[in-house]
Backbone of each chain as ProteinMPNN parsed JSONL, in Angstrom:
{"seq_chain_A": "XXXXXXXXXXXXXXXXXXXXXXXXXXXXXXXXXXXXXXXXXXXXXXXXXXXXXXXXXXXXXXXXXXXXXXXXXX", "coords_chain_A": {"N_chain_A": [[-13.113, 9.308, 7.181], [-11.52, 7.017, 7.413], [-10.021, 4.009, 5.717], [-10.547, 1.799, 8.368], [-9.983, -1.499, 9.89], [-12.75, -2.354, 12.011], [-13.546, -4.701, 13.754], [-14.457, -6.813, 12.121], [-15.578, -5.922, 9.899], [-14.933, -3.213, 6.818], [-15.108, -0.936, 6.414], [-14.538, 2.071, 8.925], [-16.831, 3.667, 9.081], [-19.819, 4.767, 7.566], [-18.764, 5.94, 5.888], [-17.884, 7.979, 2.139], [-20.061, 10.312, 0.974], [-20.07, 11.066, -2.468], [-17.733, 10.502, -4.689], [-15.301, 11.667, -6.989], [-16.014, 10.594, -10.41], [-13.954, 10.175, -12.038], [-11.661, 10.03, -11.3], [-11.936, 7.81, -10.175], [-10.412, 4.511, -9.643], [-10.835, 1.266, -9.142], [-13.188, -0.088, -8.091], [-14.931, -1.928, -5.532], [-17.299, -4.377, -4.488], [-18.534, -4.943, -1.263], [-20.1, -8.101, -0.594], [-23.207, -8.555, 2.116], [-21.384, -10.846, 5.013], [-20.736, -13.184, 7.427], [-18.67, -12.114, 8.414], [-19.363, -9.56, 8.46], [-21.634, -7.582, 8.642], [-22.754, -5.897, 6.904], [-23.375, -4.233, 3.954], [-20.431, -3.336, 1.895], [-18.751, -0.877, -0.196], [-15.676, -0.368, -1.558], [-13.231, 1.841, -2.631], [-11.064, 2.376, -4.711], [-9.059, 5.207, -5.553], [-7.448, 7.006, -7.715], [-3.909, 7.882, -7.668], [-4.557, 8.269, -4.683], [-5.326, 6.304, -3.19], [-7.531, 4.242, -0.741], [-10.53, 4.731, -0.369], [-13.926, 4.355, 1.615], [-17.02, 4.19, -0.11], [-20.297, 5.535, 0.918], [-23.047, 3.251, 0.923], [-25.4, 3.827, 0.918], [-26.103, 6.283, -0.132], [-26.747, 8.896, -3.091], [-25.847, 9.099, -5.39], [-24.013, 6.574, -4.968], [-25.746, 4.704, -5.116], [-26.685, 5.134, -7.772], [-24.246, 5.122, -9.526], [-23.171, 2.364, -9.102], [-25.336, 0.913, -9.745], [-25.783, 1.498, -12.457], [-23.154, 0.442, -13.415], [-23.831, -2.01, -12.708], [-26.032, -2.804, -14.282], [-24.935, -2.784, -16.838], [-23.624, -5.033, -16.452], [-25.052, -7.093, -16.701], [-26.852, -6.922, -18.838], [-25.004, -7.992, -20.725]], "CA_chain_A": [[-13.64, 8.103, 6.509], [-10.744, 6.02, 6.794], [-10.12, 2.58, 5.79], [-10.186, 0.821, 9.711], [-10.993, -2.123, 9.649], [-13.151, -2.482, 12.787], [-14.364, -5.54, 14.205], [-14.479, -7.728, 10.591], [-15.936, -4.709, 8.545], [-13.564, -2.699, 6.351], [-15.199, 0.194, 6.649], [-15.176, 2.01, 10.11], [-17.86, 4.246, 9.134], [-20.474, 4.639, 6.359], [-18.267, 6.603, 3.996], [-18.189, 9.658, 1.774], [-21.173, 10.067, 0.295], [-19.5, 10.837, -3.237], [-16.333, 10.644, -5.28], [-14.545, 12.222, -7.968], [-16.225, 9.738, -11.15], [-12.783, 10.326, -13.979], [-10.818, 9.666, -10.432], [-11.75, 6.132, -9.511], [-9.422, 3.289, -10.55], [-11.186, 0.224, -9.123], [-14.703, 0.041, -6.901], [-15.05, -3.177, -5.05], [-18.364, -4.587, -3.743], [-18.122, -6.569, -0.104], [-21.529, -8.113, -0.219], [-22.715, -8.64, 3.751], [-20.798, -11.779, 4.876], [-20.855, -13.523, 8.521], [-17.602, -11.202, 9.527], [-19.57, -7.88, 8.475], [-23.089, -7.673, 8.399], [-22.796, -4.405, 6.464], [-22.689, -3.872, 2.273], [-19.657, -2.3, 2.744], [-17.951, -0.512, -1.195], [-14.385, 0.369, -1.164], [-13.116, 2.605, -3.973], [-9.114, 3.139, -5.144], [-9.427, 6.529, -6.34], [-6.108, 7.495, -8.796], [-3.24, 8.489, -6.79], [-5.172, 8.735, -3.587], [-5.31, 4.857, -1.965], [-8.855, 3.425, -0.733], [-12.209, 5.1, 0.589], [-15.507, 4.174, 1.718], [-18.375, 4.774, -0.233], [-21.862, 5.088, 1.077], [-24.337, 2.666, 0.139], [-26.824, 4.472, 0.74], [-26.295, 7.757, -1.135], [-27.848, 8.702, -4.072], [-24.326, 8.597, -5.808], [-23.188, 4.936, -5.197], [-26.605, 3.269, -6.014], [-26.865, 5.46, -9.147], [-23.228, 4.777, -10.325], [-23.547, 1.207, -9.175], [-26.706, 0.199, -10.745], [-25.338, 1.721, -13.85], [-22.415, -0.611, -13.655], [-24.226, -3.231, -12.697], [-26.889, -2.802, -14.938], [-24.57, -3.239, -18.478], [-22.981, -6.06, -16.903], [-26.325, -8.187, -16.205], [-27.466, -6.682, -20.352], [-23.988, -8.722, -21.632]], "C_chain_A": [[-12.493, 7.16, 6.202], [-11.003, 4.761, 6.846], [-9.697, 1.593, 7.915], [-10.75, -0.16, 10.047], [-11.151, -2.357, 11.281], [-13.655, -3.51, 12.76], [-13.944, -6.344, 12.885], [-14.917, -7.221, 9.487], [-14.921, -3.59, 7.814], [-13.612, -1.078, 6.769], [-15.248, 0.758, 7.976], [-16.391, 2.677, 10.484], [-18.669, 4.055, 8.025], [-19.957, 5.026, 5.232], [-18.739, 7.917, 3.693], [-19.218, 9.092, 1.153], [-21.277, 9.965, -1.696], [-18.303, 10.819, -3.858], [-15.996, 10.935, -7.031], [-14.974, 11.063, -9.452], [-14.365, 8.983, -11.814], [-11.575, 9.851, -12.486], [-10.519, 8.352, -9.937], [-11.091, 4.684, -10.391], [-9.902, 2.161, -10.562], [-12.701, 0.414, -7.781], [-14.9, -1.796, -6.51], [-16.402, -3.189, -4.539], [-18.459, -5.296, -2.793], [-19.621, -6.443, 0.334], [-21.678, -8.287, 1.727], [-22.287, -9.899, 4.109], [-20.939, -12.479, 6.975], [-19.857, -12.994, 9.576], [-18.5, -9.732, 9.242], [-20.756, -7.75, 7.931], [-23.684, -6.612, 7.361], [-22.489, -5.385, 5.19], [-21.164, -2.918, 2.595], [-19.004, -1.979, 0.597], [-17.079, 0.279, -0.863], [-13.951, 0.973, -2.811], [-11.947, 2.982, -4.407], [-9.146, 4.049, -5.608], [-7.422, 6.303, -6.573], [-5.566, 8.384, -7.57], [-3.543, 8.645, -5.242], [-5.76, 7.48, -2.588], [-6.954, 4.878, -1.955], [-9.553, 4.614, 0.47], [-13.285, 4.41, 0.51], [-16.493, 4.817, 0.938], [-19.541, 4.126, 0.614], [-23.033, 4.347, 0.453], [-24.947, 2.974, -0.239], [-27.043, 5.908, -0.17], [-26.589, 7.66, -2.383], [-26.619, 8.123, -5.231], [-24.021, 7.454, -5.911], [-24.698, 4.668, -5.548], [-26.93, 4.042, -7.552], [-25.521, 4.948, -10.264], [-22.932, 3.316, -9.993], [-24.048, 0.399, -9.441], [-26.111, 0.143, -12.026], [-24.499, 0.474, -14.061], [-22.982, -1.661, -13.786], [-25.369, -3.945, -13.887], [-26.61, -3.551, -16.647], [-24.12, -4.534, -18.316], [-24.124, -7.185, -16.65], [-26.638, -8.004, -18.052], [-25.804, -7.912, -20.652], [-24.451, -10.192, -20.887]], "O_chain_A": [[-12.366, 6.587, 5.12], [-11.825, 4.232, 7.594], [-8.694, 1.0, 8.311], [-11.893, -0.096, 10.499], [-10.138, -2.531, 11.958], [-14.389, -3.67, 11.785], [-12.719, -6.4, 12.78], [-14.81, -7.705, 8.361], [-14.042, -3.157, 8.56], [-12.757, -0.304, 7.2], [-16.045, 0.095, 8.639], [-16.983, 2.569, 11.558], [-18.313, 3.101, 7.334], [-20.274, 4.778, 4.069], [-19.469, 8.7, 4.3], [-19.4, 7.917, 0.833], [-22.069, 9.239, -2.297], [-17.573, 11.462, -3.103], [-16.496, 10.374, -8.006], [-13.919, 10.472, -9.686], [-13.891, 7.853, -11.93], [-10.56, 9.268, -12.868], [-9.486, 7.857, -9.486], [-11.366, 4.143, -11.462], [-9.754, 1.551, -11.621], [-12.787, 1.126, -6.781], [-14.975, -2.678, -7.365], [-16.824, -2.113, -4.117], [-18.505, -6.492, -3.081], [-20.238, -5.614, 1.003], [-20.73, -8.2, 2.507], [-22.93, -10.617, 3.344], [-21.452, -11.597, 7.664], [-19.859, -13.122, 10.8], [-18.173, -8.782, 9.953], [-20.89, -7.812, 6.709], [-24.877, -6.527, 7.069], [-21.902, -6.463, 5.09], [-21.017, -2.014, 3.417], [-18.846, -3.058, 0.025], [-17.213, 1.298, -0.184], [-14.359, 0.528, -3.884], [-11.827, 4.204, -4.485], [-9.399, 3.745, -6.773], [-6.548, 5.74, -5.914], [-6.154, 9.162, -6.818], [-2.668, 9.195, -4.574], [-6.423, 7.613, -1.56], [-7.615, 5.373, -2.867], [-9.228, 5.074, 1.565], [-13.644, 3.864, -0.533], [-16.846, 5.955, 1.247], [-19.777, 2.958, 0.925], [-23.809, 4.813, -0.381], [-25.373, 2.805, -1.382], [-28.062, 6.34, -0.709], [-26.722, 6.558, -2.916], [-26.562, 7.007, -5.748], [-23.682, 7.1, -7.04], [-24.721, 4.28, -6.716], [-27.451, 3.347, -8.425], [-25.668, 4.537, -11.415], [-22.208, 2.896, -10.895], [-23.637, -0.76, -9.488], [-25.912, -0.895, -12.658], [-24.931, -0.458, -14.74], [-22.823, -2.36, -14.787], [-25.503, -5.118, -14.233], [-27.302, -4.28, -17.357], [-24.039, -5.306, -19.271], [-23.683, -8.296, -16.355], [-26.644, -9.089, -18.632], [-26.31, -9.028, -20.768], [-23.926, -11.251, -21.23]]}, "seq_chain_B": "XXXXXXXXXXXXXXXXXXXXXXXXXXXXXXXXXXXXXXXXXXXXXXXXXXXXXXXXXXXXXXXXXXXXXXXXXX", "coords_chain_B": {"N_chain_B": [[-9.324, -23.087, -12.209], [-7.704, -20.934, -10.612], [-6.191, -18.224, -8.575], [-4.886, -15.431, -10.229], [-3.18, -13.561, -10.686], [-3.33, -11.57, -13.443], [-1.827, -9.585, -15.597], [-3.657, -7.403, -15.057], [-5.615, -7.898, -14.227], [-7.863, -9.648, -11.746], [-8.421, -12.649, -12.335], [-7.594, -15.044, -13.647], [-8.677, -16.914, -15.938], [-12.603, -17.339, -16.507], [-13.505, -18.214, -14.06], [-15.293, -20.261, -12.076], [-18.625, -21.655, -12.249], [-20.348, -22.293, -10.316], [-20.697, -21.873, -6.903], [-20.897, -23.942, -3.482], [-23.355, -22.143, -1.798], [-23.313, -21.897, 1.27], [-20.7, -22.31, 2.146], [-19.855, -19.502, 1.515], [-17.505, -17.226, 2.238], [-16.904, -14.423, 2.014], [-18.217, -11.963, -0.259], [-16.503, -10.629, -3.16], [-17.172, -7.983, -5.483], [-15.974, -6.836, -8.067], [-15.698, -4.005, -9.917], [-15.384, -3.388, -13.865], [-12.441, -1.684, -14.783], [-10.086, 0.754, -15.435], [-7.886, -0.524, -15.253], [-8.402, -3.409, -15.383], [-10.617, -4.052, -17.258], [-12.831, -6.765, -17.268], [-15.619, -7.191, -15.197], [-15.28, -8.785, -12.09], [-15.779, -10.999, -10.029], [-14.725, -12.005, -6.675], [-14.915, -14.438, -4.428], [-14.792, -15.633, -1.15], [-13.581, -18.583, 0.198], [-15.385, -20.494, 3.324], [-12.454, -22.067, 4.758], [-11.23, -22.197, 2.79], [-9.891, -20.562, 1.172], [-9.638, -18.303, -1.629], [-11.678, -17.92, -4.942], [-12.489, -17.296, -8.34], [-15.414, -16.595, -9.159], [-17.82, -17.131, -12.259], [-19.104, -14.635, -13.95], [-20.93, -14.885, -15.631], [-22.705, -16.536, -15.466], [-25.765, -18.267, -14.576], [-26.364, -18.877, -11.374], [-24.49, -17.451, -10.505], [-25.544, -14.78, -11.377], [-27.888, -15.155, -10.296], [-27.437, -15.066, -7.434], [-26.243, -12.951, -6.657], [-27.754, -10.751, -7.504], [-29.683, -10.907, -6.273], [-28.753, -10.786, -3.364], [-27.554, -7.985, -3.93], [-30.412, -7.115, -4.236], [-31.483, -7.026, -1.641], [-30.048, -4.951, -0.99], [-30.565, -2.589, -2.015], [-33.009, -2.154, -1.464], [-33.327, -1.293, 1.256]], "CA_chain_B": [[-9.749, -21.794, -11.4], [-6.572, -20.075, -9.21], [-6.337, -16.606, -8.728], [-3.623, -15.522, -10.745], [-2.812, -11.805, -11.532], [-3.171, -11.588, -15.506], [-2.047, -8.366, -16.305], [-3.468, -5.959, -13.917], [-7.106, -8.62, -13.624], [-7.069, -10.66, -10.52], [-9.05, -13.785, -12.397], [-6.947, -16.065, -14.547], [-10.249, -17.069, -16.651], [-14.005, -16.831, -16.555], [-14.138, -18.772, -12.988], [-16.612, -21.409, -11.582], [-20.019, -21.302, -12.523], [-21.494, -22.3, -8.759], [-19.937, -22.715, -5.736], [-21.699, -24.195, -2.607], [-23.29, -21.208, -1.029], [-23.407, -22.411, 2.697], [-19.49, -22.008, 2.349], [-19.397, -18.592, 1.293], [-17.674, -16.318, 3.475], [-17.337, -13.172, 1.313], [-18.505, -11.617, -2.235], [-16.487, -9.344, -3.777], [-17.606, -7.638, -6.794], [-15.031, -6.086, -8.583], [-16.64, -3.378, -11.266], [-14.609, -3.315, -14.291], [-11.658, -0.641, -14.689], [-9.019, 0.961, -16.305], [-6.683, -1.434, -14.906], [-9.243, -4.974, -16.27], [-11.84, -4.486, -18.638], [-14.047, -7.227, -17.25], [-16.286, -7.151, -14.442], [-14.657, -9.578, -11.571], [-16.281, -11.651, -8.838], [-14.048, -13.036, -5.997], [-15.393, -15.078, -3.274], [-13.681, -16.004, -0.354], [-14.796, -20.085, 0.936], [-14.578, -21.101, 4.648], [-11.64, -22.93, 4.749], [-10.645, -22.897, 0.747], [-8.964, -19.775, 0.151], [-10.71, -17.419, -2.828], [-12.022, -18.569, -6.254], [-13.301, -17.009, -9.246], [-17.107, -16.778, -9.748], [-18.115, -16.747, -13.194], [-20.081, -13.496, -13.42], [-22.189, -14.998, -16.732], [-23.648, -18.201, -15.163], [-26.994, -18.194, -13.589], [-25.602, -19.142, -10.497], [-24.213, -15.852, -9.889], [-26.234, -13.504, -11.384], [-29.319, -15.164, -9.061], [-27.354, -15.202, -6.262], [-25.678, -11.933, -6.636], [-28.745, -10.095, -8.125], [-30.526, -11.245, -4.579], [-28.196, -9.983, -2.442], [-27.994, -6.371, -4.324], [-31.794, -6.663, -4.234], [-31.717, -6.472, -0.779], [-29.137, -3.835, -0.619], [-31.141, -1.559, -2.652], [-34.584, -1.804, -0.819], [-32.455, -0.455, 2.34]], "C_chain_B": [[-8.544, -20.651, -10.481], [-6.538, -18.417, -10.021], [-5.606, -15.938, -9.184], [-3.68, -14.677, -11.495], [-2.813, -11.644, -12.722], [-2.893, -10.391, -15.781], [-2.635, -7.118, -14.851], [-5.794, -6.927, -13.084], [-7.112, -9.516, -12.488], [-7.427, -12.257, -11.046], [-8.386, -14.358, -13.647], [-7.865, -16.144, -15.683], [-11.587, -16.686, -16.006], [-14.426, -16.788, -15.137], [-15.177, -20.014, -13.041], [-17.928, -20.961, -11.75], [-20.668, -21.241, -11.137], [-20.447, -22.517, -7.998], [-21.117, -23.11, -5.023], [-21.843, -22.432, -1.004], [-23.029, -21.075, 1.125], [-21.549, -22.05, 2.921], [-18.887, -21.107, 2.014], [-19.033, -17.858, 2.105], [-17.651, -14.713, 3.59], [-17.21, -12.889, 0.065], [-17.883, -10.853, -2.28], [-16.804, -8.763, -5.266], [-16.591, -6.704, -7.17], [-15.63, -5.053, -10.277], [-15.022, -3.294, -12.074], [-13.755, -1.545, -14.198], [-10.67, -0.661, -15.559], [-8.065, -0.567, -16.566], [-7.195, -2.939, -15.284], [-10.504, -4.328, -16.252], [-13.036, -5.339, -17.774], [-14.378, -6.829, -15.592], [-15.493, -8.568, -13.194], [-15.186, -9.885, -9.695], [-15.15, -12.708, -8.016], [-14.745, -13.716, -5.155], [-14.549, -15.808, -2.93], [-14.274, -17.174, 0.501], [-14.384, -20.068, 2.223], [-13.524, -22.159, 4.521], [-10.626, -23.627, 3.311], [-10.361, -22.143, 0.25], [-10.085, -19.256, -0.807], [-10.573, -18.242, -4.175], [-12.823, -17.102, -6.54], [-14.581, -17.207, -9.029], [-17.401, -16.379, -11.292], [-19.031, -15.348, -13.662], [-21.042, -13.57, -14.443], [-23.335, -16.075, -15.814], [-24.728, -17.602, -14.632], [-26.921, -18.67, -12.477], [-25.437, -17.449, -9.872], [-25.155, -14.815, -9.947], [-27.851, -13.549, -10.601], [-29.107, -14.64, -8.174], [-26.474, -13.796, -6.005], [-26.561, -10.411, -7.213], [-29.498, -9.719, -6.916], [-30.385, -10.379, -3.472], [-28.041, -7.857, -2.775], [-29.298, -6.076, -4.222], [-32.204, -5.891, -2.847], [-30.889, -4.985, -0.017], [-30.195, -2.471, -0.89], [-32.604, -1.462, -2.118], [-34.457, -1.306, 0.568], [-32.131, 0.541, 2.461]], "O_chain_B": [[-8.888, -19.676, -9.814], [-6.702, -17.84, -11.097], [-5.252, -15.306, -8.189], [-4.061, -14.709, -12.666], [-1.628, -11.548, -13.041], [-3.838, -9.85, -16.355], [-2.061, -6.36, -14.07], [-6.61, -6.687, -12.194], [-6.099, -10.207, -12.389], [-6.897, -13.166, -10.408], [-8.834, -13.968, -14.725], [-7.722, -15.219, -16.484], [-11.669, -15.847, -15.109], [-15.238, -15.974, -14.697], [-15.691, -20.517, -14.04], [-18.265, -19.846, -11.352], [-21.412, -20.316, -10.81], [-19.456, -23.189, -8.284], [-22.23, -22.866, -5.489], [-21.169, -21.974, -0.081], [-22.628, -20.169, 1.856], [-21.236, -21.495, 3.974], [-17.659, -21.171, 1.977], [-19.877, -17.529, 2.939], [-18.031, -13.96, 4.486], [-16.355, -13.356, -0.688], [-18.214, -9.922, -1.546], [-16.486, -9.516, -6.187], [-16.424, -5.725, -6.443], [-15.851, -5.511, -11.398], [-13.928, -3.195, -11.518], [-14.264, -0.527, -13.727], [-10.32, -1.594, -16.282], [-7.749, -1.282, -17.516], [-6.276, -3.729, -15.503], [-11.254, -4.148, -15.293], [-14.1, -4.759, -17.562], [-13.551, -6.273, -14.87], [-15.125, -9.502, -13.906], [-15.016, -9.262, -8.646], [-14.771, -13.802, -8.434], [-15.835, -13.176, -5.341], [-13.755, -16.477, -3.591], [-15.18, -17.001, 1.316], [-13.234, -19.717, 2.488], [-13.928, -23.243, 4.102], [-9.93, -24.588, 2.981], [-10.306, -22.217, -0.977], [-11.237, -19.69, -0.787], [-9.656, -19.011, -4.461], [-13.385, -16.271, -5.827], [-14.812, -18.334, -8.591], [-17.188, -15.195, -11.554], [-20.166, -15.72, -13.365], [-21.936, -12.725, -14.494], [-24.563, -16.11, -15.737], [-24.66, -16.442, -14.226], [-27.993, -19.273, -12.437], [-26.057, -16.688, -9.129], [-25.55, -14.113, -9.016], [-28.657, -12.646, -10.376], [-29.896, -13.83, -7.688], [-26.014, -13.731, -4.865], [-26.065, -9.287, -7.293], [-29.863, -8.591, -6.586], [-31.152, -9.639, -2.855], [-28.33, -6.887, -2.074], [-29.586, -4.884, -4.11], [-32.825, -4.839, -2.695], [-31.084, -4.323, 1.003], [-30.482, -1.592, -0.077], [-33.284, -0.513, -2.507], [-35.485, -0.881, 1.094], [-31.454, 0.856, 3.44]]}, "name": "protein", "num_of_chains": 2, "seq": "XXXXXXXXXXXXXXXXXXXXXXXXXXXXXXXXXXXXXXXXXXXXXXXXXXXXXXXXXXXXXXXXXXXXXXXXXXXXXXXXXXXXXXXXXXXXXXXXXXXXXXXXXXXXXXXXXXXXXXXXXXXXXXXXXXXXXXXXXXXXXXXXXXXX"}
């Protein structure tokens, strides 16, 4: 699941499906854009550089909503 | 508006309330983190370099609500 960016997408595949919560330093969201037709979330995990998460797993839209969820309530 | 490292946040202040969407060429959503506290929207224009997005305005949270909508029915 490495970072390659193929074609104009960052990701070259779909990603892990989850990651380490107490591990992640920064989670980015690259909505889909006219270079990468894809949602694509990249994730800095502590000590351990950038992965792909899966959109689609149950994992990123549960810990993504969440996020997203308090910052839509403020 | 310039993009201007504060500390460990990439957004100087709050950002722009709207841009012109037709010249968007990518969203990033930055969830908050250790490393900045707030929640942090970049977008990258055709031809204008990245700006801030405000992530309160109604502006964003339509047009960034939208696009997760359709993420999540996928």
């Amino acid at each position: 699941h490495s970072l390659d960016v193929k074609g104009r997408c960052i990701c070259a595949d779909k990603g892990v499906n989850k990651v380490s919560r107490k591990a992640i330093e920064k989670v980015e969201i690259i909505l889909p854009s006219p270079s990468c037709k894809r949602l694509e979330i990249v994730v800095t995990m502590r000590g351990a550089g950038q992965k792909c998460l899966n959109p689609g797993s149950r994992f990123t839209k549960k810990y993504i909503l969440t996020c997203l969820k308090n910052w839509r309530l403020n």
